[in-house]
N, C-alpha and C positions, 0 to 999 in steps of 0.2 A: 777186680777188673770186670766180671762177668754184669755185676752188681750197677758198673757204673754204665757199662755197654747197654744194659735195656732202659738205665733211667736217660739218655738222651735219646735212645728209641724209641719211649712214649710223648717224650717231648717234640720230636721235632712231628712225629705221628700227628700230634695234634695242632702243630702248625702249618703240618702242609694241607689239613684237611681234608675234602674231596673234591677230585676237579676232574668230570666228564668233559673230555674235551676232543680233537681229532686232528688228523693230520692239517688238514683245513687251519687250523689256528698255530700250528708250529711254523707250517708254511708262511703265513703272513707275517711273520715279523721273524724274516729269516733263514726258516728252516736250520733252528737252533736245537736239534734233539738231544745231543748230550749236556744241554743248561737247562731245558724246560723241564717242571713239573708236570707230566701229561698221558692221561693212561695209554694213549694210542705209541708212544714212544717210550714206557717203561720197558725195561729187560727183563723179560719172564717169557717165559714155552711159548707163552698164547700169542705174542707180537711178535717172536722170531720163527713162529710156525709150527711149532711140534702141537697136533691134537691136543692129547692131552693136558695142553694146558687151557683149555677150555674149561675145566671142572675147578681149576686153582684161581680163577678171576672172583670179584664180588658177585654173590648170584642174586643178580638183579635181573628181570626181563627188562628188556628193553631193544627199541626196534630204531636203526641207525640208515642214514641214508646219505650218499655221497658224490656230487657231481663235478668235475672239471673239463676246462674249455680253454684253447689255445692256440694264439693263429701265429703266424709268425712268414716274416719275405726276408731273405735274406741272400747277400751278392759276396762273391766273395770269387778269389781267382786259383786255377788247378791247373798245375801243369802250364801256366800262363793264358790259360782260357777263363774268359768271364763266363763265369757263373751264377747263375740265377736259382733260387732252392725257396719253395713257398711250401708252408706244412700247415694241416689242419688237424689239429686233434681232439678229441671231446669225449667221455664215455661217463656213466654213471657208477665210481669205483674208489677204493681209498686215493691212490696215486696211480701216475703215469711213471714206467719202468718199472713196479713194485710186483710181483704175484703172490705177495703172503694177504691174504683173509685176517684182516683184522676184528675193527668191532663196527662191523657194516651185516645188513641184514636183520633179522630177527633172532636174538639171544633170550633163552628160556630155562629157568631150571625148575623142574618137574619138582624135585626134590635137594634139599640142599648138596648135596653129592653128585646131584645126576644132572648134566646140563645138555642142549642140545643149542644148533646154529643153525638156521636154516637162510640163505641168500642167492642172489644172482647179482651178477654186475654185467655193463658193455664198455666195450672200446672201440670207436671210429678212428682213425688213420688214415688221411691221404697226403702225398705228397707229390711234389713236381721239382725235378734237380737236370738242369740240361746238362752236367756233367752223367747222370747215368747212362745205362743202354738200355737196348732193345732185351725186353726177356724179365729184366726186376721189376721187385712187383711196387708198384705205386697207392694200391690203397688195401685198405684190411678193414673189416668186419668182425669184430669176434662178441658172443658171448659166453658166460659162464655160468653153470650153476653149479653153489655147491652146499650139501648136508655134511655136518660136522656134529658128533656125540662123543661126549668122557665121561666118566664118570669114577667118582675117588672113594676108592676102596680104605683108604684109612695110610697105611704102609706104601703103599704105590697106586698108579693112577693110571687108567689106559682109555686112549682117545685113537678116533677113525676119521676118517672122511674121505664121502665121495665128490669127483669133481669133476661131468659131462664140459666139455669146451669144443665150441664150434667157429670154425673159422671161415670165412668169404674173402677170397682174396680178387685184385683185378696185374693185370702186368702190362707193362709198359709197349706200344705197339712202335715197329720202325725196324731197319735192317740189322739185324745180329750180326754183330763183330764174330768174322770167319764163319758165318752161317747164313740161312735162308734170312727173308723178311718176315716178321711176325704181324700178324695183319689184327689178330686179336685175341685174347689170352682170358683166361678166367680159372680160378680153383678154389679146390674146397677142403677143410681140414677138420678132421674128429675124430676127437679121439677122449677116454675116462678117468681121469686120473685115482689115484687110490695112496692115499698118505695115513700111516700108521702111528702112534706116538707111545711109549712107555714111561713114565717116572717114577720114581722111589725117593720116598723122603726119607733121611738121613736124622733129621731133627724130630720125627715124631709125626700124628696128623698135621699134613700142612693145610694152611689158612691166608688167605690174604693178608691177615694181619698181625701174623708169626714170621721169625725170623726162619728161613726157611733155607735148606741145603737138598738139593735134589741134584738125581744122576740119572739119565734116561737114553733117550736115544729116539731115531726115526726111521722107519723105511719106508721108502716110494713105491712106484712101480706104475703100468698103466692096466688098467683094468680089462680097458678094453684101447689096442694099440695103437699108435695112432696112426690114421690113412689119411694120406694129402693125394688129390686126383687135381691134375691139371689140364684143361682142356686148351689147346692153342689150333689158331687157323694159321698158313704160312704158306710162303710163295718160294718158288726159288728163283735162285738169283739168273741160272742158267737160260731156262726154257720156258719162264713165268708160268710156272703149272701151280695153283692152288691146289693145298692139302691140307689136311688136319691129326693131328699128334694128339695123343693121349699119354701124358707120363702119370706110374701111380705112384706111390713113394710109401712104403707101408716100413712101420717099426716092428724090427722080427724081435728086440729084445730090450728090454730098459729096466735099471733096477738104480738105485740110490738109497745111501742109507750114510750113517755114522753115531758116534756117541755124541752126549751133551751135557753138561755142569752147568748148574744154577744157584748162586748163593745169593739171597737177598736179606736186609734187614729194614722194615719198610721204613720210609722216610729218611735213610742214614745211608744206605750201599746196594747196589745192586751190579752183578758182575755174572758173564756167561761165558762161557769157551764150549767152541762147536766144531766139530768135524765131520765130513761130509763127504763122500766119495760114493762116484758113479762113472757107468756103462752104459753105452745105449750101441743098434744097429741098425743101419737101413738097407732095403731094398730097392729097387727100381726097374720097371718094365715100362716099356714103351710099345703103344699100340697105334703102328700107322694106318688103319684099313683101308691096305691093300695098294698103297702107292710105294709101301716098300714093305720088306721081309719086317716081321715086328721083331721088339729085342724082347729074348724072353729074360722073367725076373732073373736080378744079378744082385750080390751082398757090392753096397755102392759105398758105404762107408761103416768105420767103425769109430766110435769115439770114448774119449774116457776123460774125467775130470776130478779134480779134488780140493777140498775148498775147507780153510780153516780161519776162523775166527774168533779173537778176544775183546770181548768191550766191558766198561766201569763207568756207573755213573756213581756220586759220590754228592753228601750232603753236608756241610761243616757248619754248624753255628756259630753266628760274629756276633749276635746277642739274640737278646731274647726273642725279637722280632725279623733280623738279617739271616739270610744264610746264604752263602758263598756255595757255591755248584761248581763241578767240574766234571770231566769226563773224558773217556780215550778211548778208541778201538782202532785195531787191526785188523787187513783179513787179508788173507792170500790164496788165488787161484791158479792152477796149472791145470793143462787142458794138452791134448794129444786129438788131432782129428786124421783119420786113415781112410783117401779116395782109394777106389780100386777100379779098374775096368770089368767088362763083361769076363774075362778072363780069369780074374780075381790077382790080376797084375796090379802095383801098387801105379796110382797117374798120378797123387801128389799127397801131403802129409803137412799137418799145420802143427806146430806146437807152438807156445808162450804160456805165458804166464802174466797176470793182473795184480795187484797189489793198490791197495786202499787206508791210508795212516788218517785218522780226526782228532783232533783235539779241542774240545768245550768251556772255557770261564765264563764264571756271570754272578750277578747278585739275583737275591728274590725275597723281597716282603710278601709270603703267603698273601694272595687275596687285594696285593696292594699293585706292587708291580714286578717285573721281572726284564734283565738287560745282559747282555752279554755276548762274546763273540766267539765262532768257530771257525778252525783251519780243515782246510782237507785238502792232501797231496793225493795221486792216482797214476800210476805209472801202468802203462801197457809194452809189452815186448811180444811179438811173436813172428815167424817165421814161417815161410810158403815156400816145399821145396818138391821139384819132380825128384824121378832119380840119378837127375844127370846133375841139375845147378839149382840156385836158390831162386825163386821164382819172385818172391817179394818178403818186405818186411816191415812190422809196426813199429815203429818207437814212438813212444806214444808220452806224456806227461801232462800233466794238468792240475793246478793249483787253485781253491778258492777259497775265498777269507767274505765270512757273512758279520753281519753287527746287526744286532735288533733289541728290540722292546717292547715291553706288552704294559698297560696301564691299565687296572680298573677304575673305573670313575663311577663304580655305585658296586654296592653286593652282587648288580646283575648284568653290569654292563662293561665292556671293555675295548679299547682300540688297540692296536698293533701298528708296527711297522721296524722295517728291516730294507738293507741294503747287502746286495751279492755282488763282489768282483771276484771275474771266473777268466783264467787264461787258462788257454791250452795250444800247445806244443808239438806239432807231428814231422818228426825228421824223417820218419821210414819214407818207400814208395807208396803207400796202401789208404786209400781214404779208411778213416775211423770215425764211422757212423755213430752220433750220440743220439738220443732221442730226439732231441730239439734241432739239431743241425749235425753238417757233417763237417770234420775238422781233415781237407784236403792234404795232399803230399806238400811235404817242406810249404808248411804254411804255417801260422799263429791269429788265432782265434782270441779276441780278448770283450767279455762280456760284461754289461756291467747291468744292474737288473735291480729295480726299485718294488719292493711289496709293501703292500696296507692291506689293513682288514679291521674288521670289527664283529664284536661276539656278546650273545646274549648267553645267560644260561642261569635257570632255577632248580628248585629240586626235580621237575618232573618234563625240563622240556629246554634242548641247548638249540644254540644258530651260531653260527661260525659261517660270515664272507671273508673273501681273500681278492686280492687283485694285484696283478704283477703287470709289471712293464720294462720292457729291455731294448739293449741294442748291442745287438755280438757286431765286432767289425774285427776288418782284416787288419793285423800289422801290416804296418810302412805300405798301408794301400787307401785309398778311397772308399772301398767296396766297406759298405756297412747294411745292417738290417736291422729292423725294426720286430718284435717280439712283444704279445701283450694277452692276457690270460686272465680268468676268474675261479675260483671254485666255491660250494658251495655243500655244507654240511648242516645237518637236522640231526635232532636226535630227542626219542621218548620216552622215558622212564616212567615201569608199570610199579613197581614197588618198592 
């Protein structure tokens, strides 16, 4: 058994070859991860985050670079109010809602064992929703830097990184629901992050190109904590007297951590189960100078989270040249948030939970073409309660079924394209903000979203364009929007 398990291990090795590729080219025909053959979406440490898998990748230098752009107007009805919701978004970064560091940046190994990462990326954010208030914030600024080093010790492997993030935010001006008028608002956010990684291989020195069983883990934490200072100008409602508010919002505690399993057998299976659990705390002080008593610092929340996931991709040969792909994950989130007042009285308490099911078919002629489709269900539940009654609730569901395919039409060139239908479902009271739009109370959201692209790539030098175009509309309504987006990836191999 053993015997036959590496001779289709070296076989399909060799037919799936090497393919430098990037989220950029998954995205365009689909955003099919659990079908595509593609480093940026294999299952190993280094794509779902843990450091130290930076030293288990192939150690090639190589410098990666990633752009996306995305406008979007969209109408849609809340509560029976028309709603108008226009979003601009753009940064130089793998993906929009992602924060794992993949392979963007400058990737270097010193020595076969010892690799280092050295990147920055940005995110632009603004948006405009007349269903908001006065007080949210409508645009974000952030950048990131970050250094990542592992290095493999033979038996186990330990990886670090730091990770400086600053944030510029702006908030929405107009009269605060039960409060003053905000006349105009601006903040700032920074803070260091510090992520840890351990591995142990089970099967001996691991290598990219050994069948590999590893047991690791991660811990977080912030280096340095992080502080959001908000400056607001405001009038009140009573005596029209202008003043200015200063809130800070400092994290007095944050830790995450969990264990992790990796088996892989390259080109045949690859499978992770991750666990994850964390704490964090805030503070908050408000400094009015001198139009009122200031609040001094108060513990303003406490929260805690826990998050498990199992994914498989999987590689079957149909012959010599076909092979059938599939793939599944699961992941599940429960989250506990704890307001308090200056008092350390509880004001209100969020719990739910998130759950996330995918499932991947497809065909792939290494190097020829590649086709196939993915499901993904998403269910939200969570609950907003003071200590008297229930304040609000999510129920939240959301379905999407992708279809795509990728073509080569020479050894270096290739088109894509792919089609997304996305509904989503929210029976609770509580708008449920997604990246690209917000899906209102007892409303139905149904999207339907066309991508193309086209990709070059040689031994020493890839291009991956993407182009998307949509229109989310509302069930049993008129209201519809318009949605359209590029992205844009490079990449250069030193050796």
């Amino acid at each position: 058994m053993k015997k036959a398990l590496l001779s289709i291990t070296s076989l399909l090795f060799l037919l799936s070859g090497s393919l430098h590729a990037s989220e950029t080219r998954v995205d365009s025909f689909g955003g099919l991860t659990l079908v595509v053959t593609d480093e940026s979406d294999a299952i190993n440490p280094f794509t779902l985050g843990n450091p130290a898998g930076l030293a288990l990748i192939d150690p090639q230098t190589r410098f990666d670079a990633e752009g996306l752009w995305v406008k979007e107007v969209i109408n849609y009805q809340n509560n029976g109010n028309n709603v108008m919701f226009t979003g601009h978004d753009y940064g130089a970064m793998d993906e929009f809602g992602g924060d794992t560091v993949k392979y963007h940046g400058l990737i270097a190994f010193p020595t076969d064992r010892w690799a280092i990462q050295v990147d920055g990326d940005t995110l632009h954010n603004d948006e405009f929703n007349t269903a908001n208030d006065a007080g949210d914030v409508n645009s974000v600024e952030r950048t990131r830097e970050l250094f990542r080093t592992a290095y493999n010790f033979g038996p186990f492997v330990l990886g670090a990184e730091v990770q400086p993030i600053q944030e510029n935010e702006s908030f929405i001006p107009g009269p605060i629901p039960n409060g003053p008028q905000l006349l105009s608002g601006n903040g700032t956010i920074n803070t260091i992050l510090g992520n840890f990684g351990l591995l142990a291989s089970l099967l001996g020195d691991p290598s990219p190109k050994k069948e590999q069983l590893e047991i690791g883990g991660i811990f977080s934490t912030q280096l340095n904590p992080l502080l959001e200072t908000d400056n607001f100008s405001k009038l009140t409602t009573s005596f029209l007297q202008q003043y200015n508010e200063t809130d800070t919002i400092q994290e007095t505690s944050s830790i995450a951590g969990g264990p992790e399993i990796y088996y892989r057998i390259p080109g045949v299976f690859e499978a992770a189960l991750i666990g994850l659990t964390g704490q964090e705390s805030f503070s908050l002080a408000i400094n009015y100078f001198g139009f009122l008593p200031d609040q001094a610092t108060f513990n303003v929340e406490n929260a805690d989270q826990t998050v498990g996931l199992a994914v498989f991709k999987m590689t079957n040969p149909i012959s010599s040249s076909l092979n059938l792909k599939s793939g599944t994950l699961f992941s599940l989130t429960s989250q506990n948030n704890h307001f308090l007042n200056p008092s350390a009285a509880p004001v209100s308490n969020v719990t739910g939970t998130t759950w996330t099911a995918e499932f991947g078919l497809g065909l792939e002629h290494p190097q020829d073409f590649t086709m196939g489709f993915q499901g993904e269900a998403t269910g939200i539940n969570d609950t907003q309660d003071d200590p008297v009654t229930t304040i609000g609730t999510t129920n939240y569901f959301s379905y999407k079924v992708s279809f795509g395919g990728e073509r080569w039409l020479s050894p270096f060139w290739a088109i894509r394209m792919g089609i997304i239908y996305e509904n989503d479902l929210n029976t609770g009271n509580q708008d449920v903000p997604l990246f690209f739009y917000t899906v209102g109370p007892d409303s139905r959201i149904i999207s339907t979203t066309i991508t193309a692209g086209v990709g070059y790539q040689d031994a020493r030098f890839k291009l991956d364009l993407g182009l998307l175009a949509g229109q989310p509309s509302q069930d049993n309504s008129s209201n519809f929007g318009t949605q359209y987006g590029a992205q844009l990836a490079a990449g250069i191999f030193f050796n």
